[in-house]
N, C-alpha and C positions, 0 to 999 in steps of 0.2 A: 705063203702068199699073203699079201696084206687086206685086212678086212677090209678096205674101201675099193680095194680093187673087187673082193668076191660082191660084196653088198651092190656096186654100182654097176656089174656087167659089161661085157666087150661093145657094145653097141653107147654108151654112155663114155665110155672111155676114147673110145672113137672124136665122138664128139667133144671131148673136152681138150683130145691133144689138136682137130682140128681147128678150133677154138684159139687156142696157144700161138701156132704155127701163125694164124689169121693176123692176130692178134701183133704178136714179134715183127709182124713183116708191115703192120698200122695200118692194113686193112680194114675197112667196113666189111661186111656182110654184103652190102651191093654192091662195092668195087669187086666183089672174091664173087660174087654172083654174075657181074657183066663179060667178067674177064675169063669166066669158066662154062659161063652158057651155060647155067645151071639155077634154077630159081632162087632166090633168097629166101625161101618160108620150106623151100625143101633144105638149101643148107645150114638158117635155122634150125629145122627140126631134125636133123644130122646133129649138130651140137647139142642142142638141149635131150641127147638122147629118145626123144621121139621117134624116130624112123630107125626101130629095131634093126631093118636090114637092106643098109645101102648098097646099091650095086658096087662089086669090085669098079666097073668102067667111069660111074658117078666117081668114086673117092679116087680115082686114078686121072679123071682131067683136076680134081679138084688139088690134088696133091703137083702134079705139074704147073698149074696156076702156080701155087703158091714156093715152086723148084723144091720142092723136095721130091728124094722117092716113097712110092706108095708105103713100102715098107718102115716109113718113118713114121708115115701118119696111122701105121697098124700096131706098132710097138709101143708101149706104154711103158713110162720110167716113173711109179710111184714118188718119186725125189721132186717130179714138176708140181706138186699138187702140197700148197702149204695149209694143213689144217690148225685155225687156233687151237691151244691148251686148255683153253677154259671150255671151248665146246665140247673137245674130248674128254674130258672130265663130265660134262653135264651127258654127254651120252651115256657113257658108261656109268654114270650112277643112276639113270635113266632105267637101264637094261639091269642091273641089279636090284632094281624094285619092282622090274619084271615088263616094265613096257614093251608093245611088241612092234614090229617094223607095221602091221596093223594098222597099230593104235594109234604111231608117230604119224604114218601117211592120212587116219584123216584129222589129224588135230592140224595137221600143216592144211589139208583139203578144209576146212573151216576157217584156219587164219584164211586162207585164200578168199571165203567165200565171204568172213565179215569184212575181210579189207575191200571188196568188191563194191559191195554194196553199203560202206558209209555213206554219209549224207552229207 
């Protein structure tokens, strides 16, 4: 199985193929929200892997909205997901000087925090 599928989890994958789907079909987020009567900040956080665990019935009108079957928006084809060369290299030389998923998650939790708060 491919490490970005173990690293990112069924609940992230979720959201990224529903993401995709959304996405192909030129959706907004509140068109895909109005037209599935379903929040936009709840099917944001369905994408951005936030909401660990969506109801089958939620990803089941959501998947209907957007005509596919659920089963499409469950199945994950690592081939949609293009990673640059250059980041995959800078990880993995990353993880051979020992960095840990840790260390990566708050050095990104810090860019976040001084990007936040420039002035």
């Amino acid at each position: 199985m491919n490490l970005y599928i173990l690293e990112k989890g069924l609940s992230q994958l979720v959201g990224v193929a529903l993401k995709q789907y959304r996405e192909e079909r030129g959706m907004t987020i509140n068109e895909l929200s109005h037209l599935a009567g379903i929040s936009k900040s709840y099917i944001s956080s369905i994408e951005r892997g936030l909401q660990k665990n969506p109801s089958i019935k939620v990803l089941q009108r959501l998947a209907d909205t957007l005509d596919i079957s659920l089963s499409q928006l469950l199945e994950f084809n690592s081939e949609n997901i293009s990673v640059d060369e250059e980041w995959l290299h800078l990880v993995n030389k990353a993880m051979e000087e020992g960095l840990t998923k840790k260390d990566f998650l708050e050095y990104i939790q810090f860019f976040q925090f001084k990007k936040e708060n420039r002035m």
